[in-house]
C-alpha positions as CSV (number, residue, x, y, z in Angstrom):
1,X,-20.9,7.6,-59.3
2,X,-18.8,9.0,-62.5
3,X,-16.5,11.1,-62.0
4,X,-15.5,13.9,-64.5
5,X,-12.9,15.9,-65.3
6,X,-13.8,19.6,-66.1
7,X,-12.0,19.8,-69.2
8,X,-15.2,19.2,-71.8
9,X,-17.7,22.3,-69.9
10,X,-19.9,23.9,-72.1
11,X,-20.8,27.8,-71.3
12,X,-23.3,30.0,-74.1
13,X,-24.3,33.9,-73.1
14,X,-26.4,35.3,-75.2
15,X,-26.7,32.2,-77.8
16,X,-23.1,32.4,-77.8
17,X,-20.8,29.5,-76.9
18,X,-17.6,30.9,-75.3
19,X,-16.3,28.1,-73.5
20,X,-13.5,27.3,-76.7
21,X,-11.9,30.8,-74.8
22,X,-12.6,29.7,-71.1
23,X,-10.5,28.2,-68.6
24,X,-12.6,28.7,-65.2
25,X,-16.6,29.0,-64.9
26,X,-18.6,28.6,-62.1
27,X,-22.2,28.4,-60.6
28,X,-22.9,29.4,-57.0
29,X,-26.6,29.3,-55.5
30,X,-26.9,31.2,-52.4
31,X,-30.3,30.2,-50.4
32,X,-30.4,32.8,-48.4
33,X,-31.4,31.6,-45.2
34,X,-33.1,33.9,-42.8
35,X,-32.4,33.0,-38.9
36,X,-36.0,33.1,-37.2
37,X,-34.8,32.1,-34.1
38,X,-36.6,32.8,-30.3
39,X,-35.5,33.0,-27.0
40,X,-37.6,29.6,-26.1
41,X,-35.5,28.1,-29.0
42,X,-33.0,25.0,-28.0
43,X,-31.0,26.0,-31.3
44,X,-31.0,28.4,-34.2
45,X,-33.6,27.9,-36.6
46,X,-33.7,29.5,-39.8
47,X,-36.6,29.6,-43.0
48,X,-35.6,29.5,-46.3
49,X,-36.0,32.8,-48.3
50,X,-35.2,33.5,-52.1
51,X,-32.4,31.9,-53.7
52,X,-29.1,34.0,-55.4
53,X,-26.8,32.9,-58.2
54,X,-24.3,33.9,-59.7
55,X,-21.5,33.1,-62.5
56,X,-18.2,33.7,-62.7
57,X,-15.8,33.0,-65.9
58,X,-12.1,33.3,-66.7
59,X,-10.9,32.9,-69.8
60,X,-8.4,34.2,-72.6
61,X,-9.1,38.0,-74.2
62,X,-10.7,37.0,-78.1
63,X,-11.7,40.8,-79.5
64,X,-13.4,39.0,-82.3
65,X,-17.1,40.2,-82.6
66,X,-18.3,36.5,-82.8
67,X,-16.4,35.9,-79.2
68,X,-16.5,36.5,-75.7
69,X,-15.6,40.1,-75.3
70,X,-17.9,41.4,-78.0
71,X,-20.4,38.8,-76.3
72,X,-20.4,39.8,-72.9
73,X,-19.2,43.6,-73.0
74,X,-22.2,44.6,-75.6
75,X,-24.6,42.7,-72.9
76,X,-23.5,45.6,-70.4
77,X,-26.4,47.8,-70.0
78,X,-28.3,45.9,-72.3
79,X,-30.4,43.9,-70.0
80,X,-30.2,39.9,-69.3
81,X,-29.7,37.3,-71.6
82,X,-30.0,33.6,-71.5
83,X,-27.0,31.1,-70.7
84,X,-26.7,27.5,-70.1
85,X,-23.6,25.7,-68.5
86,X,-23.4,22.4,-69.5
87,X,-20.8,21.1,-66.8
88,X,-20.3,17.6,-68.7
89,X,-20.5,19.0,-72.0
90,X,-22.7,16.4,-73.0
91,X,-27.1,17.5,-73.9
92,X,-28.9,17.2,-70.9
93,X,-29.8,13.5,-69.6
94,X,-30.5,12.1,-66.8
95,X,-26.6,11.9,-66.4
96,X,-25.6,15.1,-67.6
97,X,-27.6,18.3,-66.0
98,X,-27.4,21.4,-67.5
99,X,-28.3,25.0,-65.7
100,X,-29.6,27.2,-67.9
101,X,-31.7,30.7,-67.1
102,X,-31.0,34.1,-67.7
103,X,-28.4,37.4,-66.5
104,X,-27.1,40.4,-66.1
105,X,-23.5,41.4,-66.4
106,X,-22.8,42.3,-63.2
107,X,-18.7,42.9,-63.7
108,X,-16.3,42.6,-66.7
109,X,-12.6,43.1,-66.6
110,X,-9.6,43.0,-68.8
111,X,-6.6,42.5,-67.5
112,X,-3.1,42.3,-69.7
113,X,0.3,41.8,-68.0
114,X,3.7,42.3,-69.8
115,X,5.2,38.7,-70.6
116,X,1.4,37.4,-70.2
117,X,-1.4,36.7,-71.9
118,X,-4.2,38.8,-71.9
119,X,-7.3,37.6,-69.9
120,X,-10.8,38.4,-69.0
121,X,-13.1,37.4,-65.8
122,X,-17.2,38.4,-65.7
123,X,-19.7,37.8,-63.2
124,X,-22.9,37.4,-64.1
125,X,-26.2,38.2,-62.0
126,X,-28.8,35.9,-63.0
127,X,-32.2,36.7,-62.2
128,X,-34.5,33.8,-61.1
129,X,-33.5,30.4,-59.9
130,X,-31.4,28.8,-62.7
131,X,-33.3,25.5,-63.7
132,X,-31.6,21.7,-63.7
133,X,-32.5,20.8,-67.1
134,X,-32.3,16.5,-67.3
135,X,-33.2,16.6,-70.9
């Protein structure tokens, strides 16, 4: 099994690539597992309901309309929009899965310290189950 370091991820919102401005992104999948379970039961038993995602980025503030801010803050209220994370950076293969699908802003904020740089983080709310795309 090859193992990878993180530094050559891929992340496009909106048809915008954003990852040259990222330092952290992340895809969580919440099954959302509903406990069923009766008295007669020797354990808990659970069925499987809808799944969540969600993703989260970090990256460094860019203000320039072809970048992240523009990108993501002008999504706000604006409905979803397609992404695709591309974990290896690589097109999708049988080696290289990329998630792709579509979201919402959920949460954008700015954040500027004196002596530091100043950063951004978003969530964002996808809506359907994000699809494993092997090429």
């Amino acid at each position: 099994m090859a193992r990878l370091a993180g530094k050559n991820m891929n992340f496009a919102y909106n048809s915008v690539q954003i990852e040259d401005e990222l330092n952290s992104a992340s895809l969580s999948v919440d099954n959302n597992l509903a406990e069923v379970t009766a008295f007669a039961d020797d354990g808990s038993e659970f069925v499987e309901g809808l799944p969540n995602s969600t993703i989260d980025v970090a990256g460094s503030f860019d203000g320039a309309g072809s970048q992240g801010d523009a990108t993501i803050f002008t999504q706000i209220g604006s409905g979803e929009a397609a992404y695709v994370m591309q974990p290896t950076g690589a097109a999708a293969d049988a080696n290289n899965p990329n998630y792709t699908g579509n979201a919402l802003v959920s949460s954008y904020s700015i954040t500027a310290d004196v002596g530091g740089a100043v950063s951004y983080t978003a969530t964002f709310q996808t809506n359907g189950k994000p699809t494993r795309d092997l090429g």
